[in-house]
C-alpha positions in Angstrom: -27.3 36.1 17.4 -25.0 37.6 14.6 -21.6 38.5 15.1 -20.3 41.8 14.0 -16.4 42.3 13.5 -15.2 45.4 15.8 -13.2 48.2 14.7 -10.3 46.2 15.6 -10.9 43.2 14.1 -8.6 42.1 11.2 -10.3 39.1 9.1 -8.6 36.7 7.5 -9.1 35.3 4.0 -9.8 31.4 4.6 -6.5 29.8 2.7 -6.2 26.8 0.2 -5.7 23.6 0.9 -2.4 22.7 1.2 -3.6 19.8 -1.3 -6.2 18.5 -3.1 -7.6 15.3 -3.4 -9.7 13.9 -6.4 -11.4 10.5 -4.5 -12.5 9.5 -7.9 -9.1 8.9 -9.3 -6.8 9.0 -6.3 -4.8 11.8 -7.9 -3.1 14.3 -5.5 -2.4 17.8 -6.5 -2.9 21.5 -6.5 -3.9 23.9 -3.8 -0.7 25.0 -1.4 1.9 23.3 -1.7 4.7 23.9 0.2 5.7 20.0 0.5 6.0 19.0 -2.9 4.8 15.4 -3.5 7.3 12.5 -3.6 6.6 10.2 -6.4 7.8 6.2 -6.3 8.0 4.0 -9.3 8.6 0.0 -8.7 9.1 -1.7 -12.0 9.2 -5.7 -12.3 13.1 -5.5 -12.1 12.8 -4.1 -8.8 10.5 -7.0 -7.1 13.5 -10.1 -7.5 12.2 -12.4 -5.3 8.7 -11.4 -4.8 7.3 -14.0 -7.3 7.1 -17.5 -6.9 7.7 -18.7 -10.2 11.4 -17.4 -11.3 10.9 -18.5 -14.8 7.5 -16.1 -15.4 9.6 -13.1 -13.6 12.4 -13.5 -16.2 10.0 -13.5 -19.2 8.6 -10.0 -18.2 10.0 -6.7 -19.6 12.8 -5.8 -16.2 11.3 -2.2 -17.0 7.8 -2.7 -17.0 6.2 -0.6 -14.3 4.5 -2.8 -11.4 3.3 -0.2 -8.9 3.5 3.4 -8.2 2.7 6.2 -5.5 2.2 9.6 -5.0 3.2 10.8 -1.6 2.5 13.7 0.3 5.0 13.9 3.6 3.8 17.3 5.0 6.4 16.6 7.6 10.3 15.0 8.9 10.2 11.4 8.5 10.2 10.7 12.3 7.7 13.1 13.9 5.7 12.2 16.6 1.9 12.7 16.1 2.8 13.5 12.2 0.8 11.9 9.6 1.6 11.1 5.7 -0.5 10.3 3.2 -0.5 9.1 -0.5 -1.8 6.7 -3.2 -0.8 3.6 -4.6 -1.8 2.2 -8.2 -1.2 -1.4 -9.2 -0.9 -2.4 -12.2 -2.8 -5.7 -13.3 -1.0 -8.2 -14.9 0.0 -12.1 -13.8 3.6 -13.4 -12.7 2.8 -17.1 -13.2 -0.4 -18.6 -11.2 0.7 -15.3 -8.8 -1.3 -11.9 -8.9 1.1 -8.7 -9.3 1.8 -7.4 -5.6 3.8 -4.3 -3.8 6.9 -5.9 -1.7 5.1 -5.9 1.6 6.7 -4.7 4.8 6.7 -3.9 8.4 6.7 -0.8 10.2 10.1 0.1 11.6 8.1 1.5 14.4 6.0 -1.9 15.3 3.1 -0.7 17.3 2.3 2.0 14.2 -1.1 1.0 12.4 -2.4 2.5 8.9 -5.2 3.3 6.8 -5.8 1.6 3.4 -8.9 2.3 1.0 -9.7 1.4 -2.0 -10.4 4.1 -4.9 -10.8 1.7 -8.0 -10.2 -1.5 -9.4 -10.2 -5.2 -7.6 -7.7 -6.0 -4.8 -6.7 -7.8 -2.0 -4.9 -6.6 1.1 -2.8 -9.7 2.7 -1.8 -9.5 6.2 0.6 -11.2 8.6 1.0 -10.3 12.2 4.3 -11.6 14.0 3.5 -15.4 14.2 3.0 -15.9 10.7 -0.6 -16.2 10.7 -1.7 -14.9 7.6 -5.0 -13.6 6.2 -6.1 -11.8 3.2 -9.3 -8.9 3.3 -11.1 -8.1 -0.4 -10.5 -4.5 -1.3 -13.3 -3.4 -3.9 -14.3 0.9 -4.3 -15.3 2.3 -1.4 -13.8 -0.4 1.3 -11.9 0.8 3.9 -8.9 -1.5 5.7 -7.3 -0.8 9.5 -4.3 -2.5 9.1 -3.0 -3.1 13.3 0.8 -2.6 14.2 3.0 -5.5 14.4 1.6 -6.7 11.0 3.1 -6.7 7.5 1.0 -6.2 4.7 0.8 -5.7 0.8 -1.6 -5.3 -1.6 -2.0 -7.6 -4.8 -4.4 -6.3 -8.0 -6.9 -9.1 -8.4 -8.5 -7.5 -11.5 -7.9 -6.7 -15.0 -7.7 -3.1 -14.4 -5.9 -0.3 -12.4 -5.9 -0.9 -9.0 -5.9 2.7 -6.8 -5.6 3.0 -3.1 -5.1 5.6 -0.7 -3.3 5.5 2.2 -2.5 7.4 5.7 0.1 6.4 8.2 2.4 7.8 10.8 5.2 10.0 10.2 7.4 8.0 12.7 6.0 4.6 10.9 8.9 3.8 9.0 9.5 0.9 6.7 10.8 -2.3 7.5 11.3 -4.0 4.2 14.2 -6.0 4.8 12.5 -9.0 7.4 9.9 -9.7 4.8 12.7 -9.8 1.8 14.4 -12.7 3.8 11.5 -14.6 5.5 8.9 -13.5 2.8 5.1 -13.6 4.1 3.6 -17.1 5.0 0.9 -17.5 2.4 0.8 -16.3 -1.3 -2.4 -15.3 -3.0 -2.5 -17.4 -6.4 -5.0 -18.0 -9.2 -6.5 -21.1 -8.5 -9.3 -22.4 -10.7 -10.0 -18.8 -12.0 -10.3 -16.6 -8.4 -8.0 -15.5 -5.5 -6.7 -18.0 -2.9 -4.3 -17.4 -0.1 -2.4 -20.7 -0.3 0.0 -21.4 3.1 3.3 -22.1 2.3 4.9 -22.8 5.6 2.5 -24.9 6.1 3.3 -26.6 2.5 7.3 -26.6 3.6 6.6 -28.2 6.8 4.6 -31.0 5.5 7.4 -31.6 3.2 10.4 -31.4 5.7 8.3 -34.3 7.3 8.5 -36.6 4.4 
């Protein structure tokens, strides 16, 4: 059965998207934008106290970029049943035995979950849920990461190129960087013997409190 528009029938031409969405590249852009993107830029300088190894941090450029992100926040930071969305690209490069990594938080909002995915490049997406129990999943093109509420996470670059990832979360998430910038996360991923390995610190630190 065909539909035919009536006399009174006004169409509507179909609009753009508000934006568009290369998953090649990651790159966000175009179509109708009425919420301009947000753009973040973490250089080395920012991450004091990230690293492990002090004396590698200080022999690296303060200004050299680490990470950045493109975000598209369509609505008030805060509203229910909102969503954001964005990408992330790491840069690769070694701090020490330690792989470059974003800070890592919380969600202000602790039951909020998220979306990661990986666009390109080699990662790894370390999480920690409320105990300290930490674990680390293997982000490659094309894998896609629920990351539960009450669990910190970041995401190290494991390879020698760009690592892009995409990103959706609630608009009432918020970001809780502060508890991981005094407790820090409970295991560090480090270059051991060539590949990735989650070492446990506290465990490390409670062995040697016992000594």
């Amino acid at each position: 059965m065909t539909f035919e528009p009536t006399q009174n029938t006004t169409p509507s031409p179909l609009l753009p998207a508000a934006v568009c969405f290369d998953g090649c590249t990651g790159e966000l852009g175009g179509g109708n934008l009425n919420t301009p993107l947000q753009k973040l830029r973490r250089t080395i300088g920012d991450l004091i106290g990230v690293f492990a190894d002090q004396q590698a941090y200080n022999e690296i450029a303060p200004g050299t970029l680490a990470y950045e992100a493109n975000l598209y926040l369509p609505v008030k930071q805060g509203t229910q049943g909102g969503l954001f969305f964005g990408n992330t690209k790491v840069m690769p490069m070694m701090i020490g035995n330690e792989y470059n990594m974003t800070k890592g938080h919380f969600h202000k909002n602790r039951d909020a979950a998220e979306y990661y995915w990986c666009i390109a490049g080699e990662g790894a997406l370390i999480l920690m849920n409320e105990d300290r129990s930490c674990r680390a999943e293997y982000m490659t093109p094309g894998s896609l990461h629920y990351i539960p509420g009450r669990t910190a996470h970041r995401v190290a670059n494991i390879g020698k190129h760009v690592l892009t990832l995409g990103a959706c979360w609630p608009a009432d998430a918020g970001h809780d960087y502060e508890t991981i910038a005094k407790q820090g996360f409970s295991a560090r991923l480090l270059c051991v013997n060539g590949k990735p390995q989650l070492v446990d610190i506290d465990k490390r630190e409670n062995e040697h409190d016992r000594c």
